[in-house]
DOLUM-157501 format. One record per residue (C-alpha): y, x negated, z; residue number from 1. Coordinates in pm, 1 decimal. Layout:
Y;X;Z;NUM
...
This chain:
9850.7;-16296.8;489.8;1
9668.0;-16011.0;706.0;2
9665.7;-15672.5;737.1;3
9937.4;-15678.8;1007.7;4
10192.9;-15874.2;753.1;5
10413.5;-15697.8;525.0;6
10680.6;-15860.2;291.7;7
11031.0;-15706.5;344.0;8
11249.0;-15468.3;204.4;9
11432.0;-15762.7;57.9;10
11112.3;-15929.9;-69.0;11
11268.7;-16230.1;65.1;12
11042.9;-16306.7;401.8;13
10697.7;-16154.7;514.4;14
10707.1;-15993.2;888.4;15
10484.0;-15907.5;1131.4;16
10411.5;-15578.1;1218.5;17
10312.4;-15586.9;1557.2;18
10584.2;-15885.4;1633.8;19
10917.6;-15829.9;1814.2;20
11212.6;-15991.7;1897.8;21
11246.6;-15967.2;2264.0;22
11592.5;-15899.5;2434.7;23
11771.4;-16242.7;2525.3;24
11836.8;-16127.4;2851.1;25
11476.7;-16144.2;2906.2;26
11468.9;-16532.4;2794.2;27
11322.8;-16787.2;3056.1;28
11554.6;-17064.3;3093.6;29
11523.9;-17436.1;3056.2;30
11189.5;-17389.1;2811.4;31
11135.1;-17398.6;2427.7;32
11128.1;-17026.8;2288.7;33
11247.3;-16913.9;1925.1;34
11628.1;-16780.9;1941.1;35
11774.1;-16528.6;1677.8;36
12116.5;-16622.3;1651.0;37
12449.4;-16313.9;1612.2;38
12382.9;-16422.1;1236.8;39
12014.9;-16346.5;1223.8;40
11920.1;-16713.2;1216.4;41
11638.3;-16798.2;1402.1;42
11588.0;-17146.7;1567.8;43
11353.6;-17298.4;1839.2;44
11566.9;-17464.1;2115.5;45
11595.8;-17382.4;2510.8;46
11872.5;-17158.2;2658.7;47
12053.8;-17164.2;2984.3;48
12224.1;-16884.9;3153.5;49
12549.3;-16951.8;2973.9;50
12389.1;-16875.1;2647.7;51
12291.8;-16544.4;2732.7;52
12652.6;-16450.4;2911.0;53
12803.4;-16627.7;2525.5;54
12590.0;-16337.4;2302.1;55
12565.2;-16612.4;1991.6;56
12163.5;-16564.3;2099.0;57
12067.1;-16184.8;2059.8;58
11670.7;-16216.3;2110.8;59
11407.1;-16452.0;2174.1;60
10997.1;-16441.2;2144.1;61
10779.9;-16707.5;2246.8;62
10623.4;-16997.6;2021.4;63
10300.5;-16956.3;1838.1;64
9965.2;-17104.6;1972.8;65
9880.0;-17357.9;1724.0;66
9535.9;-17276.9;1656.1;67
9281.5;-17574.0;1669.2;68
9263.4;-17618.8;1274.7;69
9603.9;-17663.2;1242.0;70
9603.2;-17875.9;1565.2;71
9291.9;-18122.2;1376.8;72
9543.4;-18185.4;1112.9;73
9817.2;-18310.9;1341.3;74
């Protein structure tokens, strides 16, 4: 962990301080982001203009860079 993380209220999941979850209206379409779900799921997957008139997706960030130590072990 760093200084930024924190583990929740719940002490069920660390979180990053200084990391949002952007609003899904924002999303670009037709490319891989991370989706929160109504049910405060999150998944990786793309999303289409339909998905944002539906509301199942509430937010979106983008993916991680995968930094090049992780990348070596791939």
């Amino acid at each position: 962990m760093t200084s930024r993380d924190r583990i929740d209220a719940s002490r069920q999941a660390v979180v990053d301080l200084d990391y949002y979850w952007r609003d899904i209206q924002t999303a670009p379409l037709g490319v891989k982001v991370q989706l929160l779900t109504s049910g405060g799921v999150a998944i990786h997957g793309k999303i289409n203009r339909r998905d944002k008139e539906d509301n199942f997706y509430i937010g979106w960030t983008p993916l991680p860079k995968i930094p090049a130590f992780l990348k070596e072990k791939m």
